[in-house]
VOTINU-655847 format. One line per 3 residues: number of its first residue (from 1); for each residue x, y, z of C-alpha. Coordinates in Angstrom, 2 decimals. Each point is the difference from the previous one (the first is absolute). Example, Ala and Ser with C-alpha at 12.3 -4.5 7.8 and 13.67 -1.06 7.14 Angstrom:
# VOTINU-655847
1 = 12.30/-4.50/7.80; 1.37/3.44/-0.66
END
This chain:
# VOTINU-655847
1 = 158.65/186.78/60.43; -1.84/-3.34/-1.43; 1.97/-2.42/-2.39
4 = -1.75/-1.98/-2.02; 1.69/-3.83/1.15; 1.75/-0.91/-4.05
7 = -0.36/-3.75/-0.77; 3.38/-1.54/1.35; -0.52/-3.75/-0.68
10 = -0.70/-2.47/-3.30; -3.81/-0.34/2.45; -0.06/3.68/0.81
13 = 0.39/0.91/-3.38; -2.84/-2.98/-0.96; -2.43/1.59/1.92
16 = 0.64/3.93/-1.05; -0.51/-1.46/-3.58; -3.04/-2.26/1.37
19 = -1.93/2.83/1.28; 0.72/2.41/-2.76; -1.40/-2.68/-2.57
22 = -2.87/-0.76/2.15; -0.81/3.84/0.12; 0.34/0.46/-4.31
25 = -2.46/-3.24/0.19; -2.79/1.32/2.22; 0.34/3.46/-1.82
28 = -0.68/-2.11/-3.59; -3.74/-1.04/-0.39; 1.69/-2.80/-2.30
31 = 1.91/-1.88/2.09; -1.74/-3.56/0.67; -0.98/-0.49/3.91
34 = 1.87/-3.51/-0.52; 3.20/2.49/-0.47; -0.59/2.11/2.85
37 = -0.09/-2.73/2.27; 2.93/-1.46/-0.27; 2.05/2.94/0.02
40 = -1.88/1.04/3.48; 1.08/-3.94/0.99; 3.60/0.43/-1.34
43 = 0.09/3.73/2.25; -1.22/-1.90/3.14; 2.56/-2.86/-0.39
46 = 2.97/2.49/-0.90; -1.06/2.73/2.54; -0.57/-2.58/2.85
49 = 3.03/-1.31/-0.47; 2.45/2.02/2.10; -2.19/0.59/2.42
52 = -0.31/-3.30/0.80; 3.18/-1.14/0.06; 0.37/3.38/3.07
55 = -2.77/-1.65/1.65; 1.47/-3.60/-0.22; 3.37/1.06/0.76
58 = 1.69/-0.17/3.64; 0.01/2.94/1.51; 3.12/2.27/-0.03
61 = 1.58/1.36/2.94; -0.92/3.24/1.96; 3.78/1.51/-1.32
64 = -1.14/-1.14/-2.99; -3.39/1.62/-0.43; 1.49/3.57/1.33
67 = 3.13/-0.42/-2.60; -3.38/-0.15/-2.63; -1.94/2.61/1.42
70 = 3.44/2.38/-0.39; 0.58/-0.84/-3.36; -3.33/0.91/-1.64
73 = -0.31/2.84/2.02; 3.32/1.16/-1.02; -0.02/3.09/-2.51
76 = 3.02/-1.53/-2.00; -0.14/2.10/-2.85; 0.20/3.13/2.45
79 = 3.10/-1.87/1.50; 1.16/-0.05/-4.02; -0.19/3.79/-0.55
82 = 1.79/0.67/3.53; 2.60/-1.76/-1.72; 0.21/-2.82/3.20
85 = -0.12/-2.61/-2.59; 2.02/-0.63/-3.05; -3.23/-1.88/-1.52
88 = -3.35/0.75/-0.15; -1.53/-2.57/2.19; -3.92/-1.43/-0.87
91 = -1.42/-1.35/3.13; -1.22/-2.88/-1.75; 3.45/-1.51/-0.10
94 = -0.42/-1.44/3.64; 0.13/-3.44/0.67; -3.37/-0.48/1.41
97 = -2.01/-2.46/2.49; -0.40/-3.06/-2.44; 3.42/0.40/-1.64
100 = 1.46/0.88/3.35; -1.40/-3.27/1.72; 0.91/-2.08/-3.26
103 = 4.06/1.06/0.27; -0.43/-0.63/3.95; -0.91/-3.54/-0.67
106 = 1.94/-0.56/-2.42; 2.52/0.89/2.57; -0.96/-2.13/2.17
109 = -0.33/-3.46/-2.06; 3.04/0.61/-1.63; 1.75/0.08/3.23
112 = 2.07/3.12/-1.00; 1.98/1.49/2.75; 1.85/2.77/-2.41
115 = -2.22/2.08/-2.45; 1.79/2.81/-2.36; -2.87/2.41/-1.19
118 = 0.73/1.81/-2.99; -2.73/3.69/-0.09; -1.41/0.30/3.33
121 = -2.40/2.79/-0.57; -1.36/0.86/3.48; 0.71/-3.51/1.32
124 = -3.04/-2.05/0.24; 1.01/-2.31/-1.94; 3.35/-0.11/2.34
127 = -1.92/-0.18/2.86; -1.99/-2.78/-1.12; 2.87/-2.39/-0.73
130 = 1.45/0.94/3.22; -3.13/-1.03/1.71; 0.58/-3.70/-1.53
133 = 4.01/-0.09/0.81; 1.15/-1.79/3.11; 0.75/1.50/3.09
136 = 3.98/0.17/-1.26; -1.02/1.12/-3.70; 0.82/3.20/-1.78
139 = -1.08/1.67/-3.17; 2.25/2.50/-1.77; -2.23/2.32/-1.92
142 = 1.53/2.50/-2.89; -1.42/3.25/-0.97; 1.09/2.66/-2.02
145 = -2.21/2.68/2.22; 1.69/1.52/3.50; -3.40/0.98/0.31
148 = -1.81/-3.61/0.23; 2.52/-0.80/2.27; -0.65/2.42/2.58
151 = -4.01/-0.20/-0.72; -0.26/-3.51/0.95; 2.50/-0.13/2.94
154 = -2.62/1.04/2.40; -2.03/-3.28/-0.68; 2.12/-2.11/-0.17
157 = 1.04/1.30/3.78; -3.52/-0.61/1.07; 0.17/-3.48/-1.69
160 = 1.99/-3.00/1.88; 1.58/-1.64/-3.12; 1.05/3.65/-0.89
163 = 3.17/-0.19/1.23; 0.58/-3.22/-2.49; -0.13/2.58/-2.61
166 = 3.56/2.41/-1.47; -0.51/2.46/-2.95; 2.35/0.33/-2.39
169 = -0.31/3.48/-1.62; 1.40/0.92/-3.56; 0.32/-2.16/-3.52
172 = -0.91/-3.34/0.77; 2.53/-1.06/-2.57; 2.41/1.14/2.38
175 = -1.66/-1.77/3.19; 0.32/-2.96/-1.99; 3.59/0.35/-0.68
178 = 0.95/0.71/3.54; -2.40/-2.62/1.22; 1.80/-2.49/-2.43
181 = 3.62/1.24/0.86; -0.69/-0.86/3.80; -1.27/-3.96/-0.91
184 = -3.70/0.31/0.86; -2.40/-2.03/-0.96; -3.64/0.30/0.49
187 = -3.16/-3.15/0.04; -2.46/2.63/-1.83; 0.46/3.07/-2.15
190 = -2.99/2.08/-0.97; 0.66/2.56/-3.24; -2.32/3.04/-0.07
193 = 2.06/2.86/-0.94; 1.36/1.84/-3.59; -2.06/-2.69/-2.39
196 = 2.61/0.68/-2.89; 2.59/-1.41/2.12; -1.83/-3.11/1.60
199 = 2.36/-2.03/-2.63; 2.60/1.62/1.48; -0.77/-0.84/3.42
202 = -0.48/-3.64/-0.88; 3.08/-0.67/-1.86; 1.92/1.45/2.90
205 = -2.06/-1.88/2.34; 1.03/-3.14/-1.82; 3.30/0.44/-1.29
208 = 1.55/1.24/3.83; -1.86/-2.75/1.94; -1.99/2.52/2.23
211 = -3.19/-2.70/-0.47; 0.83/-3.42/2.17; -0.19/-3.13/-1.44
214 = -3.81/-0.48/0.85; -0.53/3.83/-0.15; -3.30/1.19/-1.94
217 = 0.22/3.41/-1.78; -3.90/2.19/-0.05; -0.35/2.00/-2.37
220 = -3.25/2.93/0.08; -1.78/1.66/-2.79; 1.21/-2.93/-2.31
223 = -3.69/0.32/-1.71; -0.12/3.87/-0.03; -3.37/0.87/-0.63
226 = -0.20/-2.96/-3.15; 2.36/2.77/-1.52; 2.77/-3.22/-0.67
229 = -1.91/-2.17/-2.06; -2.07/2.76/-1.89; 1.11/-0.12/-3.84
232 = -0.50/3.83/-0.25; 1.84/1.04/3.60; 2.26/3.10/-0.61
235 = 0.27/0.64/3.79; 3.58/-0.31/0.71; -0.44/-1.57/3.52
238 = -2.38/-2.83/-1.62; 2.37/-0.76/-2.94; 3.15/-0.22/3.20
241 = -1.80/-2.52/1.75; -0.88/-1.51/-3.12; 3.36/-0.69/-0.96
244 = 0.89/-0.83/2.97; -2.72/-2.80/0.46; 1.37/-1.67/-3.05
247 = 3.22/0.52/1.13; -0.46/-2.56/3.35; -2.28/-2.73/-1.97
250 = 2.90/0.08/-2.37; 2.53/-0.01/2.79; 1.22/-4.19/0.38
253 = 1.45/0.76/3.53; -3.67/0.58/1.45; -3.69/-0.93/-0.03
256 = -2.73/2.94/0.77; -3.82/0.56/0.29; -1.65/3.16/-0.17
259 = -3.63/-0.18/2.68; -2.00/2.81/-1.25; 0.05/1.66/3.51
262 = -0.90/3.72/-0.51; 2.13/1.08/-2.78; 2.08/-3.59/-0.24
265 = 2.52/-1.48/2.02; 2.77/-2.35/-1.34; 1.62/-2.87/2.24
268 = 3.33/-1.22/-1.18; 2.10/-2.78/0.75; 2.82/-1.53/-1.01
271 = -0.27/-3.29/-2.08; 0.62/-3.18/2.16; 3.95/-0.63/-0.02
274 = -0.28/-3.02/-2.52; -1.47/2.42/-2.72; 3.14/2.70/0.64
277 = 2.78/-2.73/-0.61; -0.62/0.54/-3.99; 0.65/3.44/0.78
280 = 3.07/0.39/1.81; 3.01/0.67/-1.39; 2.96/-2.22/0.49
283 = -0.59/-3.58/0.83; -2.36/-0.46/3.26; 0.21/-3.13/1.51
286 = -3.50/-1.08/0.21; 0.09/-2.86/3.07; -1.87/-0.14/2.62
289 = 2.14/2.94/2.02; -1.42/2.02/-2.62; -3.26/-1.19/-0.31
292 = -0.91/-0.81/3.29; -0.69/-4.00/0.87; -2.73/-0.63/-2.27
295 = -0.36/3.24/-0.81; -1.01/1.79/3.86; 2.28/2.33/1.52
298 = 1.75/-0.42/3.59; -3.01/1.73/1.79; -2.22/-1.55/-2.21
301 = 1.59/-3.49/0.77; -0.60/1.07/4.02; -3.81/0.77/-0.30
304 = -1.90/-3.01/1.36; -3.23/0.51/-1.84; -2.00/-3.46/0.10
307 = 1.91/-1.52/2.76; -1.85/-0.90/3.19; 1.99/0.17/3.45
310 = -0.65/0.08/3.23; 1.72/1.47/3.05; -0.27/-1.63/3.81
313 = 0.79/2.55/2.65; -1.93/2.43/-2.50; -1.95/1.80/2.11
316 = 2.66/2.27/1.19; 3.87/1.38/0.02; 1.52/-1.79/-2.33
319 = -2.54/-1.99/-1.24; -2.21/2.19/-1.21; 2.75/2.07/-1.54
322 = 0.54/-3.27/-1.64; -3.56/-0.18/-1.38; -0.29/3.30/-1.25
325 = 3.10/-0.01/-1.59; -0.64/-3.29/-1.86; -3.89/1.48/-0.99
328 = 1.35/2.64/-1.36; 2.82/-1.59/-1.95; -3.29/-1.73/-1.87
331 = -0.62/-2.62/2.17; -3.40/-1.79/1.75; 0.65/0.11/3.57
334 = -1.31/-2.18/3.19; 0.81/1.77/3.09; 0.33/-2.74/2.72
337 = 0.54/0.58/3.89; -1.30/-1.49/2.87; -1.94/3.19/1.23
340 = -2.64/0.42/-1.98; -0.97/3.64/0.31; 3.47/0.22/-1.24
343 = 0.02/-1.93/-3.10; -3.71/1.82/-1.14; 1.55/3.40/0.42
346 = 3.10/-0.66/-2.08; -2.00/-1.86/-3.03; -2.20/3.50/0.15
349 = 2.82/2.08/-0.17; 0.62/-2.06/-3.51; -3.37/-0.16/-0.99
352 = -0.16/3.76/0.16; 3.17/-0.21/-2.51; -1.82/-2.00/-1.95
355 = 2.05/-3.19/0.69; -1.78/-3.69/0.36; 0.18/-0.90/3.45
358 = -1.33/-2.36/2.27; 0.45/-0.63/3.61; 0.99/-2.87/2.32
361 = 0.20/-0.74/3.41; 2.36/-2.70/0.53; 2.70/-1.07/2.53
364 = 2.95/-1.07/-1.97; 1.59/-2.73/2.49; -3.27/-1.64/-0.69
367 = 0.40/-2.73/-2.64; -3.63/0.12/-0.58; -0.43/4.02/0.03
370 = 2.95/0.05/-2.52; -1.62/-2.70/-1.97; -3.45/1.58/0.09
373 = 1.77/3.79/-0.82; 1.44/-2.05/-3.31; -2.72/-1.16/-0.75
376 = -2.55/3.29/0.08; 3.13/1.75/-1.93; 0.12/-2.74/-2.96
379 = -4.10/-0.70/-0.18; -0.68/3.89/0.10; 2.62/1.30/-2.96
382 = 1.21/-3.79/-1.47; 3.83/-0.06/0.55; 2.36/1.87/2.56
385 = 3.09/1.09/-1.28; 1.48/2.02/3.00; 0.20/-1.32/3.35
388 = 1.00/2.69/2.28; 0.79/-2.21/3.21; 0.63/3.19/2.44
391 = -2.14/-0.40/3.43; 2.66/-0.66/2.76; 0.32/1.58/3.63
394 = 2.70/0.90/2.36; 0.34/-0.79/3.75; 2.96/1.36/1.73
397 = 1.38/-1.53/3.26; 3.55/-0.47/1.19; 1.03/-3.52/-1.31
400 = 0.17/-1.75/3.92; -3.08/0.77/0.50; -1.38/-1.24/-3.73
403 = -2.85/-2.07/1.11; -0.85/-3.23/-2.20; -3.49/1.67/-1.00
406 = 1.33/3.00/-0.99; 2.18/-1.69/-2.63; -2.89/-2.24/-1.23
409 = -2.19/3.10/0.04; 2.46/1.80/-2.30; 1.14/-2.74/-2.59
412 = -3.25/-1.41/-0.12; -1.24/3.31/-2.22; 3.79/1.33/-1.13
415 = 1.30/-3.67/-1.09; -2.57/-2.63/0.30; -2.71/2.66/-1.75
418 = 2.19/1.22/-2.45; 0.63/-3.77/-0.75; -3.70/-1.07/-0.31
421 = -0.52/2.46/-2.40; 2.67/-0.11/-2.12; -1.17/-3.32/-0.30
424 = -3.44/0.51/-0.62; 0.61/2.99/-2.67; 2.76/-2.21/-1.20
427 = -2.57/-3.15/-1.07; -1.79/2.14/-1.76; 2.65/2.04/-1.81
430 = 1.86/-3.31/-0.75; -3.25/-1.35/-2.00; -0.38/3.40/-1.36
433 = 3.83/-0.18/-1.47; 1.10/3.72/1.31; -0.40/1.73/3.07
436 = 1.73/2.68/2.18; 0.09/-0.62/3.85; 1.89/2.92/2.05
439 = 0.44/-0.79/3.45; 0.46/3.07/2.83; 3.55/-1.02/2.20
442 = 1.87/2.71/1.91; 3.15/1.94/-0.12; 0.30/-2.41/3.04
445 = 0.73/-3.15/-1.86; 3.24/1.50/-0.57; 1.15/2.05/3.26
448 = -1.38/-0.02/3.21; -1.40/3.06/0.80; 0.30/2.35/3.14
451 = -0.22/0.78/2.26; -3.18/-1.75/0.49; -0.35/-4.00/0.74
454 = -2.24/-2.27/-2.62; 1.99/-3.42/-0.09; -3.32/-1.05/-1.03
457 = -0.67/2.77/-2.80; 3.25/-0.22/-1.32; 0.59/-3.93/-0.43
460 = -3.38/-0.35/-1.57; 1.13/2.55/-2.82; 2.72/-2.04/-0.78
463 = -2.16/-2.68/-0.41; -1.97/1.81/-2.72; 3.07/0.73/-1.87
466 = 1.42/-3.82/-0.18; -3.64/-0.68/-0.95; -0.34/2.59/-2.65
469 = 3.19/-1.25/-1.48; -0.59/-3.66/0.00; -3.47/0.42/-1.54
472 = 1.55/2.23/-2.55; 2.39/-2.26/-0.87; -2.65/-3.40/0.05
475 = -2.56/2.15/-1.79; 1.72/2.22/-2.47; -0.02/-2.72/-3.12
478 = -3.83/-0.27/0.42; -0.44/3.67/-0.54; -0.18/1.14/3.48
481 = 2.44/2.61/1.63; 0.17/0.20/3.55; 1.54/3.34/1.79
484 = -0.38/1.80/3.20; 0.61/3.53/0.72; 1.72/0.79/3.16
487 = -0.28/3.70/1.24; 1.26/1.78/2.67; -1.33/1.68/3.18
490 = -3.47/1.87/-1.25; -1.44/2.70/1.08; -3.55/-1.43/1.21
493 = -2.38/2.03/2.62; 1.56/-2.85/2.43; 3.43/1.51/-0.19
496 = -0.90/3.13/1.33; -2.22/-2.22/3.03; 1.48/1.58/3.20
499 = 1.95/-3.35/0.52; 1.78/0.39/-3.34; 1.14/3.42/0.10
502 = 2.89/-0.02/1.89; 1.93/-2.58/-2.70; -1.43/2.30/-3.18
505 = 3.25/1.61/0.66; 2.38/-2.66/0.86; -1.59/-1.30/-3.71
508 = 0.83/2.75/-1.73; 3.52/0.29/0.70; 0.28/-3.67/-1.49
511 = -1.63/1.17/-3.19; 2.28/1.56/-2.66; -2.99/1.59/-1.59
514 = -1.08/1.88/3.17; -3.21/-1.41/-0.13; -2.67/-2.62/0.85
517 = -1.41/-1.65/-2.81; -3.60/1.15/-1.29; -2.48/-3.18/-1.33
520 = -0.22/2.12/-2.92; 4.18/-0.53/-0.48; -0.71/-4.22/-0.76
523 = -2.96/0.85/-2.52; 2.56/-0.16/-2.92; 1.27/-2.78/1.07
526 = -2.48/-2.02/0.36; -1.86/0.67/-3.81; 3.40/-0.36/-1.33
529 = 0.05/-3.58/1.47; -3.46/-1.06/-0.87; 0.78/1.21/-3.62
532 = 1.54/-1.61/-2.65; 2.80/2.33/-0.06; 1.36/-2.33/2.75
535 = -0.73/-3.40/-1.84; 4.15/-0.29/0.61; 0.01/0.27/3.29
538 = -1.08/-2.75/2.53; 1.36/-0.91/3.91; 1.33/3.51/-0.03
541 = -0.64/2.15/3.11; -0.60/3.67/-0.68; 1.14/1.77/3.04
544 = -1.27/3.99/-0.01; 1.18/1.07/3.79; 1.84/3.30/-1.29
547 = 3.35/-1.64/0.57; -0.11/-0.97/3.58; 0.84/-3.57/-0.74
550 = 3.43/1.48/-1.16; 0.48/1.67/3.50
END
């Protein structure tokens, strides 16, 4: 049987009153032609609209587009009068493509790894903010049907992110209680369920902490057909979400838009932490603990947005682990190595992110290579703030048969290169007032590991560290730190070289963790040092060898 589609939206509803007035007009031999043009213009601006926005939209997934094609097909109110629903459900309560897409990017740029979904309907709107969660993310969807439950289960099987999704059946009050009882906390919620009780919802939301710190709360239908800011609205839905409206913009603890998105959705954030002090009650120390230092949060005071670096060695292992790590903390990156092909495929990789990068080819126990690598960093992007000194190699040989080459060979990049370039970045950094230079040493500045032989390897590494520390100490006054990162044994493509493989195990049964150490273990450390979170810290050597050093 054919339903006639009834105007869901503030623009649906436009354009149902559009074309009814534009079909009194051209039935009335009075109306001016003037008139009847512009309401035909104001009909093809109102009814083009949605359609666009489909067109312009990113396409949804093929889960996605089934989960659709089930719920419009659906004969709900058949489902009703079985009694297999408590509610009579209109189809035009799903989510849909543009919305869908919307919540899945909002998803993704606000970084949320934990959503709470309050109303799931059929779950499109679920499956959509699943799409945009991390690999590790979960959303917790309540919904007061059995039924929905069971009807969407069968996508969201077909679906990979699926399985980041756990319905909660029953009164979401209830969900919300148990949800609070056990501590959790969630990056996004998104209300869309029993619109008398969305003030509800919030205030428990708020008042039991289930919203992080940084947490944004969606809210849908918040514009409900224009019903909430009609003067003569008797709808009872329409004069909810009214109140409710005023409620938040009267609210001091947050800040919210409403983007007329389909039938209005409202973003809503807490006010920034120096706006809540007036509000607390009880004295709140407001210092910079509080605060933040000048007003930016720990992770905020780690992002390197605006700082150039680059990274020798950074065309593979841990050098490019280095450089992605540092691009994505915010930073431009030059990705230098003395294999070319090497260095070009790395500064890709963070193009493709959407990093700055450049590439050099340099040989770092060249004065004039370093020199020229300095100066391509500090013409191209002005200033270099992070000097990542971490190209070094490794020759192993029992110490008798050390050969003078050999040695030169080996400190001539590990101490003599780290040296030159420390120097170089530090001329710069020096004139510059602040800089951060992080130096790669070795769990082998500190033992002497076995069972294999690197006299060489080893004393060179302990060169880096009495370096490191006497340039932090020189420097530190003149704004820059100097620190070097020592890790342990890695876990490289080389380790598992047929030569290698016997010791993997000897290794391991030196390492308390039970492991080798993966590049992307030193990431951390290494944004962490080039931040200003570490502004303190200078000479110090981090050593990340998963307590083998203590063996």
């Amino acid at each position: 049987m054919f339903h006639q589609k009834v105007p869901d939206t503030p623009v649906e509803v436009i354009v149902d009153l559009l074309t009814k007035a534009k079909d009194i007009a051209a039935g009335c031999g009075t109306v001016p032609e003037e008139l009847n043009n512009h309401l035909q213009k104001a009909l093809e601006i109102a009814s083009g609209l949605d359609d666009y926005l489909e067109k312009m939209t990113m396409q949804e997934s093929e889960p996605l587009a089934e989960l659709y094609k089930k719920t419009i097909s659906h004969d709900w109110d058949k489902v009703f009068k079985e009694g297999k629903t408590m509610l009579r459900l209109p189809k035009e309560c799903i989510t849909g493509h543009v919305e869908g897409q919307t919540l899945k990017m909002l998803v993704q740029m606000s970084q949320a790894k934990k959503v709470l979904e309050i109303g799931m309907f059929t779950g499109y709107g679920a499956l959509s903010m699943a799409e945009g969660l991390p690999e590790d993310g979960c959303l917790v969807a309540c919904e007061l049907e059995p039924y929905l439950k069971d009807f969407a289960q069968p996508i969201f099987d077909k679906s990979p992110h699926g399985r980041k999704i756990t319905v909660k059946t029953g009164s979401a009050m209830d969900t919300l209680k148990e949800l609070a009882a056990a501590g959790e906390q969630f990056d996004m919620i998104f209300i869309d369920a029993d619109k008398s009780n969305y003030i509800n919802y919030y205030n428990f939301i708020m008042d039991n902490t289930l919203l992080r710190l940084r947490g944004v709360i969606c809210v849908d239908n918040s514009l409900f057909k224009g019903k909430v800011y009609l003067k003569d609205t008797t709808d009872s839905n329409g004069l909810a979400l009214r109140e409710f409206n005023q409620f938040i913009s009267k609210d001091p603890r947050v800040e919210q838009v409403i983007v007329p998105l389909r039938d209005g959705i409202s973003l809503i954030r807490r006010l920034p932490l120096g706006s809540l002090c007036s509000l607390a009650q009880g004295k709140i120390t407001d210092d910079e603990v509080f605060q933040g230092v000048k007003g930016h949060s720990i992770l905020d005071r780690m992002r390197l947005d605006g700082k150039v670096a680059y990274v020798t060695g950074g065309g593979q292992g841990i050098g490019r682990a280095f450089a992605h790590a540092l691009g994505e903390a915010g930073a431009k990156v030059a990705v230098v190595d003395m294999d070319q092909g090497k260095a070009e495929t790395v500064t890709r990789e963070l193009l493709l992110k959407g990093i700055p990068s450049i590439s050099i080819t340099a040989d770092i126990s060249k004065s004039d290579d370093v020199q020229r690598m300095v100066d391509t960093v500090a013409s191209k992007w002005g200033a270099i703030h992070i000097a990542c000194n971490n190209a070094g190699i490794n020759m192993n040989s029992a110490s008798e048969d050390t050969s003078l080459e050999e040695w030169d060979r080996t400190f001539n990049v590990n101490l003599r290169g780290t040296f030159i370039c420390c120097q170089a970045a530090g001329r710069v950094m020096l004139k510059q007032g602040y800089g951060k230079i992080i130096n790669t040493a070795s769990m082998a500045s500190l033992i002497v590991p076995h069972p294999q032989k690197q006299l060489s390897y080893n004393t060179s590494k302990a060169g880096v560290v009495k370096l490191t520390q006497t340039l932090g100490t020189e420097w530190v006054d003149r704004g820059v730190r100097v620190n070097c990162i020592s890790p342990g044994i890695v876990d490289t493509p080389l380790i598992h070289s047929e030569d290698l493989r016997p010791l993997v195990q000897r290794w391991l049964s030196d390492i308390p963790a039970g492991r080798l150490a993966q590049v992307t273990d030193l990431q951390a450390a290494v944004v962490y040092l080039a931040s200003e979170a570490s502004d303190y810290m200078t000479g110090h050597n981090l050593v990340i060898e998963g307590g083998q050093s203590l063996w």
